[in-house]
C-alpha positions as CSV (number, residue, x, y, z in Angstrom):
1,X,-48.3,-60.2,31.7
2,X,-44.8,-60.5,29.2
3,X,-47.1,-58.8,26.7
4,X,-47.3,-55.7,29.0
5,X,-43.8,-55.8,30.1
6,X,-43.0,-55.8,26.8
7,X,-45.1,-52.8,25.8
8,X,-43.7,-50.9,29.1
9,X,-40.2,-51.8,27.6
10,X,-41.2,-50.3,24.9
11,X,-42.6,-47.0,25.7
12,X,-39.3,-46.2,28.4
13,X,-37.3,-47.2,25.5
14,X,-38.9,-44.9,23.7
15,X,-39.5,-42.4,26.0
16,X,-35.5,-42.5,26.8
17,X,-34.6,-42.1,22.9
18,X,-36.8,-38.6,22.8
19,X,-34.8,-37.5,25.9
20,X,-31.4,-38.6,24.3
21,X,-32.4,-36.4,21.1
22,X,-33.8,-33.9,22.8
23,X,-30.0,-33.4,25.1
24,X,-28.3,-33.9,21.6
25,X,-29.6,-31.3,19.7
26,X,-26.7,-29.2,17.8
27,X,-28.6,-26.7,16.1
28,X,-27.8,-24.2,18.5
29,X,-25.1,-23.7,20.8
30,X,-25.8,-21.2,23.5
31,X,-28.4,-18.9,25.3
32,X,-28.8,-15.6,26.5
33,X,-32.0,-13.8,27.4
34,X,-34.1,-16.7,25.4
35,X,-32.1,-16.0,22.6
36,X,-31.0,-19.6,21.0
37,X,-27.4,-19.1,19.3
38,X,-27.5,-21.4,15.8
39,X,-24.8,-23.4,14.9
40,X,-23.6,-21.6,12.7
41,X,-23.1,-18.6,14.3
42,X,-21.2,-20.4,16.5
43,X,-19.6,-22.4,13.7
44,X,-18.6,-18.8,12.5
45,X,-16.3,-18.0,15.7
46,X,-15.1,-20.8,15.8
47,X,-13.3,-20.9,11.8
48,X,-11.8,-17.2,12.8
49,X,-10.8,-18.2,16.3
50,X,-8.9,-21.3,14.5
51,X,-7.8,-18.7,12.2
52,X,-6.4,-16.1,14.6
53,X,-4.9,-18.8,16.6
54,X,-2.8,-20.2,13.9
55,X,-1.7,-17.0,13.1
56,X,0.3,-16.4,15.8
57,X,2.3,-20.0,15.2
58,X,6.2,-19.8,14.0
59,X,5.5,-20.3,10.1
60,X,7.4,-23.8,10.7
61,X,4.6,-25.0,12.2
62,X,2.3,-27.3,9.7
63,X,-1.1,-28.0,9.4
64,X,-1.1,-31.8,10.5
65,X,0.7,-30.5,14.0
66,X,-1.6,-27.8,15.2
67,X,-3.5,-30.4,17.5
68,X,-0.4,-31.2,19.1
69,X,0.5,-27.0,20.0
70,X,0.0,-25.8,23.4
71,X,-1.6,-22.1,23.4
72,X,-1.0,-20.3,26.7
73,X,-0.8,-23.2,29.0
74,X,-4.0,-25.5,27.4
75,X,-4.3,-27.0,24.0
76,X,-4.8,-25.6,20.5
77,X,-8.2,-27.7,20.6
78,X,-9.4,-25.7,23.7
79,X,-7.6,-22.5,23.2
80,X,-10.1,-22.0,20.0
81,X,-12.9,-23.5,21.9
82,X,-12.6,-20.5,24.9
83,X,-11.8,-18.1,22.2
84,X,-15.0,-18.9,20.4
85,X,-16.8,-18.6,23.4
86,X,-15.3,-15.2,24.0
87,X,-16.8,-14.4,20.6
88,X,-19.9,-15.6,21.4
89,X,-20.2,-13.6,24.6
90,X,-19.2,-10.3,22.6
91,X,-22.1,-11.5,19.6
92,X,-25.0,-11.4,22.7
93,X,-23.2,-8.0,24.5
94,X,-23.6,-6.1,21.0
95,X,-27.2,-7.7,20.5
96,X,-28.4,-7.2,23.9
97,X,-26.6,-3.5,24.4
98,X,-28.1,-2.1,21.1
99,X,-31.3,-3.2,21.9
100,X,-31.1,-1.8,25.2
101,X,-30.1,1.5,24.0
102,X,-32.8,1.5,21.7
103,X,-31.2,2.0,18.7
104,X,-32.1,0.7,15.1
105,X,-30.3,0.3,12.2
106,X,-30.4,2.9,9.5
107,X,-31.6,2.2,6.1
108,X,-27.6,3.1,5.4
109,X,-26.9,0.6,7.5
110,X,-29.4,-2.1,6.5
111,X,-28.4,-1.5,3.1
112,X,-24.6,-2.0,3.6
113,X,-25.3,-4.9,5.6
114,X,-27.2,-6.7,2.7
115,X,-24.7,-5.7,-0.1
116,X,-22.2,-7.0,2.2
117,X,-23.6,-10.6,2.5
118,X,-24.7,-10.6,-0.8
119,X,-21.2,-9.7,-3.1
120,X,-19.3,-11.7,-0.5
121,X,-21.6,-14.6,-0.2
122,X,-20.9,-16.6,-4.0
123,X,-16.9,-15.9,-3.0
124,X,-17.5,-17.6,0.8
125,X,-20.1,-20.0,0.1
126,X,-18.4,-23.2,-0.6
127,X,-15.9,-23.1,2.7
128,X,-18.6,-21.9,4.9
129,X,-21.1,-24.3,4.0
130,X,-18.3,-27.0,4.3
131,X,-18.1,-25.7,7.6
132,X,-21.8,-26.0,8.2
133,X,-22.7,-22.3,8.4
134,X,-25.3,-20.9,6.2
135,X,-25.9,-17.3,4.1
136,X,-28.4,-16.5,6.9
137,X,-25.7,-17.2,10.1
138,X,-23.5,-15.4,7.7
139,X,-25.9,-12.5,7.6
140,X,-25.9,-12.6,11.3
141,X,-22.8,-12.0,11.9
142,X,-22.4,-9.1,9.6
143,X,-25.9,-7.5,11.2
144,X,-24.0,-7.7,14.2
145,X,-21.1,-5.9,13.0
146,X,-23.2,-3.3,12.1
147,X,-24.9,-2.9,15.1
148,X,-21.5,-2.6,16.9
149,X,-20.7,0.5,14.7
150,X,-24.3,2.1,15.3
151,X,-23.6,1.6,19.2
152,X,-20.0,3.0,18.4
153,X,-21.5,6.3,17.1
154,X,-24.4,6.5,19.6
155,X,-21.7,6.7,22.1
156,X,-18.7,8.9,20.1
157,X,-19.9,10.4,17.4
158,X,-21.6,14.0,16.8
159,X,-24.2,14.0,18.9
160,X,-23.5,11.0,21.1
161,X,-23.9,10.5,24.6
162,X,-20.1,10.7,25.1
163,X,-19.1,12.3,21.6
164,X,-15.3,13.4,20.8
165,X,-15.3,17.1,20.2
166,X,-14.2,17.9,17.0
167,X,-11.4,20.2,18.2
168,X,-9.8,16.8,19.7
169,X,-10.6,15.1,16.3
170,X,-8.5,17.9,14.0
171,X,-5.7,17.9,16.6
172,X,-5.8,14.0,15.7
173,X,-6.0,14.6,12.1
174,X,-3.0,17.2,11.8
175,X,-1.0,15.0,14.3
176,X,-1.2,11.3,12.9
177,X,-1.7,12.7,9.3
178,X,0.1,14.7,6.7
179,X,-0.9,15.6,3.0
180,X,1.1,15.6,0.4
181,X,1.0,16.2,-3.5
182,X,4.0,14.4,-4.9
183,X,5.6,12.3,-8.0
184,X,7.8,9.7,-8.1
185,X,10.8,8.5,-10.6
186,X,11.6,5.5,-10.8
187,X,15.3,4.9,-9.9
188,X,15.6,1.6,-11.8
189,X,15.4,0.0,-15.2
190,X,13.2,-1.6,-17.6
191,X,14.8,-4.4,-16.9
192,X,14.2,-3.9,-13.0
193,X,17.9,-3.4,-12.0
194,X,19.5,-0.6,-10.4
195,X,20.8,2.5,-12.4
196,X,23.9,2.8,-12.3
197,X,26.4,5.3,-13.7
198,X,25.6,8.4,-16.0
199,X,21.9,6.9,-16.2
200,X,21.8,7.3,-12.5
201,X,23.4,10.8,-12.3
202,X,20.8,11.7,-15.1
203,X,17.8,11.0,-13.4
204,X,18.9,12.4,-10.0
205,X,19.6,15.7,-11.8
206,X,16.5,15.7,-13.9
207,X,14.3,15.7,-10.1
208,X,17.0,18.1,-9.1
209,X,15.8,20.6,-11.6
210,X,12.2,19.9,-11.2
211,X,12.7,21.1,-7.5
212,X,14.7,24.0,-8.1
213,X,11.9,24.9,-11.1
214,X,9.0,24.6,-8.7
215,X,10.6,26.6,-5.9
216,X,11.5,29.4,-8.4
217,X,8.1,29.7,-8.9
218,X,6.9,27.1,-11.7
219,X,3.2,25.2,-11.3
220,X,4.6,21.7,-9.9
221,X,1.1,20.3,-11.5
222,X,2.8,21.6,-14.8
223,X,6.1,20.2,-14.0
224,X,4.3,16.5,-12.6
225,X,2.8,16.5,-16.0
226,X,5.8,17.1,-18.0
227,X,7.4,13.8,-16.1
228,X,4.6,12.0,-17.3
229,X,4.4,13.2,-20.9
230,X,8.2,12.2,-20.5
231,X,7.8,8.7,-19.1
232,X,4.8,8.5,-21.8
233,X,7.4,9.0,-24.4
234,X,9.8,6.5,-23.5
235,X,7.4,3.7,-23.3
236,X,6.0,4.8,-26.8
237,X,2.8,6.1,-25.5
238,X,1.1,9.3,-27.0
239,X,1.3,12.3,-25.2
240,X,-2.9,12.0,-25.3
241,X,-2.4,8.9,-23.1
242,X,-1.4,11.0,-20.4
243,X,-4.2,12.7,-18.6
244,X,-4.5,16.2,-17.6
245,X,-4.1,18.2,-14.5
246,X,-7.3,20.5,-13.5
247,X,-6.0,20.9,-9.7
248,X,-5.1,18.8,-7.0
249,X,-3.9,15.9,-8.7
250,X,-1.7,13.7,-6.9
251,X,-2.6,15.0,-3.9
252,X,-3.3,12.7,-0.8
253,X,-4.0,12.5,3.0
254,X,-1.6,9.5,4.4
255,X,-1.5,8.4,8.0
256,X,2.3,8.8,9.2
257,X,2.6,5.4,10.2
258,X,0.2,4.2,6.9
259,X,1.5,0.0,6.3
260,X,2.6,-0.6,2.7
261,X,4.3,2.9,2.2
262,X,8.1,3.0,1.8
263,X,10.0,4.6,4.9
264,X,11.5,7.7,3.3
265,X,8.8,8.4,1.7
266,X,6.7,8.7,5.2
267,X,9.2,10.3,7.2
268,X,10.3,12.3,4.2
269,X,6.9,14.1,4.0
270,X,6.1,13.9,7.8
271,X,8.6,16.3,8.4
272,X,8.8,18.4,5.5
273,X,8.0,21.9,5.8
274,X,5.1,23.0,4.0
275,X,4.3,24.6,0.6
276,X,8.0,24.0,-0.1
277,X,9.0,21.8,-2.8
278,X,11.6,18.7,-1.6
279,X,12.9,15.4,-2.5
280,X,14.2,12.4,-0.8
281,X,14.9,8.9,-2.0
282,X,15.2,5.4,-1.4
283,X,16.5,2.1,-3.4
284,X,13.4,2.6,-5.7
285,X,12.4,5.4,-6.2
286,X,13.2,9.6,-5.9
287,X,9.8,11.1,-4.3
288,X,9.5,15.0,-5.4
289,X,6.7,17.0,-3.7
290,X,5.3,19.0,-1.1
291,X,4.0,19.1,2.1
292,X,0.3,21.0,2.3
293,X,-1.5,22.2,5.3
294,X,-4.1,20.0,6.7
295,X,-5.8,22.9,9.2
296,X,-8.6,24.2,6.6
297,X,-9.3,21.0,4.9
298,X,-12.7,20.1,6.3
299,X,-13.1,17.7,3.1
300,X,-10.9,15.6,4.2
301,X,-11.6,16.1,7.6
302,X,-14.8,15.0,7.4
303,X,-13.7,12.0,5.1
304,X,-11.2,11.1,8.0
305,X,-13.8,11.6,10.7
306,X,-15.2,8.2,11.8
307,X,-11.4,6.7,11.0
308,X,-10.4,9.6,13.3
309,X,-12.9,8.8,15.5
310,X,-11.2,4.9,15.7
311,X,-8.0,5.8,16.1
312,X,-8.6,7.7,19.4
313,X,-11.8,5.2,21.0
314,X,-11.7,1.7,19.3
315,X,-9.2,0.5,21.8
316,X,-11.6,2.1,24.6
317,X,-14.9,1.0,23.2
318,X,-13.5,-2.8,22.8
319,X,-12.6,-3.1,26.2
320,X,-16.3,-2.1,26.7
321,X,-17.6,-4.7,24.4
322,X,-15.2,-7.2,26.7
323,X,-16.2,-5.8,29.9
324,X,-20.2,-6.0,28.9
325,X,-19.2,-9.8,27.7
326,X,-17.9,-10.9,30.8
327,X,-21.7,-10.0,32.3
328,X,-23.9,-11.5,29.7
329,X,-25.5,-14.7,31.1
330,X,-24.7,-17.3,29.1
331,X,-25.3,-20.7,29.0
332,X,-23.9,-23.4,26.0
333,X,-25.4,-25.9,25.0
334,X,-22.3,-28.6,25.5
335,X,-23.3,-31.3,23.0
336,X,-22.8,-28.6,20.4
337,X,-19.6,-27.4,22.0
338,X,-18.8,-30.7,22.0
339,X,-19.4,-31.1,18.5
340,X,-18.1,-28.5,17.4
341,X,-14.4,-28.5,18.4
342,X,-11.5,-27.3,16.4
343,X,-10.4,-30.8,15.0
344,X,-13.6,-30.0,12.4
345,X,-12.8,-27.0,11.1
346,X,-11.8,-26.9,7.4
347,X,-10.3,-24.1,6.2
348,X,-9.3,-25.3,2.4
């Protein structure tokens, strides 16, 4: 009789250790349509929603104190926990939307996808797999990025089932862009400082002249390469250094609000009447060029087109993603959420 109740003891003990592992199992963290999220998918969202998070702290704030922040009324700790699951919710409403469109991904797409993971892989490899996310959640994730762009098309692009007429896309491009073919001199040093003095006066009245030459009439592609023969000359370069102009060099299509461009030069050339040779300045530089029409430049246009394409639905077709997100049924897999909290992210 002990014998059996010992073997009885035994096999509930048992049988209640498969059931503890079974309710534990952190290899994936959510569900949707049958579809098991891995870990580190959801280990994925979780590093950038830690990352987005802290991004938004006052710079004072240091690492060892991030625990202790309150993000909109709850804890840093939750706050990235619901931000990852927001993720999470948008990762299954791209999956489950492109399938029900019926869309594949192009061998353009496939392609760009691999090359992706693969020249960014060696560089991410070390912090991710700290992290415990591998090259094929990595892969994932960018697969899913792609299939958000190929639903982004099927629904704006040429062609698509709500597509942006390309009259609206050149009043976009002639509006938020300018082009402009230009040269700059520098209005400081070797040494870095300022001019000052007759060096100063010099240089303004050198660009002075190179205006006033190009709107009598001179090629301002001859005039931009006799200020670089020039510059060439004073840093004991050859004049075969320099390279030569066969038409349209330094010529570019800038966005008039473009981040990392100086102020006067934007405004400068977002104003500027066209074909007409000008110059404005700031502490750095004296900017010398012209304004060209953007109406017949379909190269460019077409270049601009899917950024175009952005500017005027990407806030649209995110609320979308966000709106399909809030209907995906969902359920997570709380052992892993549990495990997975913000406390274990590494992100050195």
């Amino acid at each position: 009789m002990k014998s059996l109740k010992r073997i009885c003891t035994g096999v509930l003990a048992g049988a209640l250790a498969i059931s503890l592992t079974a309710c534990s199992d952190t290899s994936w963290a959510a569900e949707s349509q049958g579809e098991r999220l891995p870990a580190g998918v959801y280990l994925y969202n979780l590093m950038g929603s830690y990352a987005e998070i802290v991004s938004e702290f006052d710079s004072s704030v240091e690492e060892k104190d991030y625990m202790k922040q309150q993000v909109n009324g709850v804890s840093f700790e939750q706050a990235v926990t619901e931000e990852t699951q927001k993720r999470v919710r948008q990762y299954y409403a791209v999956s489950q939307k492109f399938d029900e469109f019926g869309l594949t991904l192009s061998d353009e797409y496939l392609a760009g996808a691999n090359q992706m993971v693969e020249s960014q892989w060696p560089y991410l490899e070390s912090l991710y797999t700290e992290n415990g996310i591998s090259k094929d959640s990595f892969s994932k994730m960018v697969t899913n990025r792609y299939k958000s762009s190929a639903i982004f098309e099927y629904l704006y692009a040429e062609g698509g089932v709500e597509e942006v007429p390309s009259d609206e896309l050149w009043k976009a491009f002639e509006d938020q862009y300018f082009k402009a073919q230009y040269m700059a001199i520098r209005l400081t040093g070797t040494d870095g400082n300022a001019l000052e003095g007759e060096a100063l006066e010099e240089t303004k009245k050198l660009a002075q002249d190179y205006v006033d030459r190009a709107n009598k009439g001179e090629n301002f592609e001859d005039l931009m390469l006799e200020q670089e023969k020039k510059v060439a000359a004073e840093s004991g370069q050859e004049e075969s250094a320099v390279h030569t102009h066969e038409g349209g060099e330094h010529t570019y299509v800038v966005a008039k609000d473009a981040a990392g461009y100086p102020e006067a030069f934007l405004n400068g050339f977002s104003s500027a009447a066209y074909d007409t040779v000008v110059s404005f300045e700031d502490e750095s530089y004296i900017y010398i060029g012209k304004r060209l029409p953007l109406a017949d430049d379909t190269e460019n246009f077409e270049n601009y087109r899917t950024t175009l394409l952005s500017d005027l639905k990407g806030d649209e077709f995110t609320q979308l993603i966000n709106d399909w997100a809030d209907a995906v049924e969902i359920s997570f897999n709380e052992a892993a959420v549990s495990r997975y909290t913000a406390k274990k992210v590494k992100m050195s």
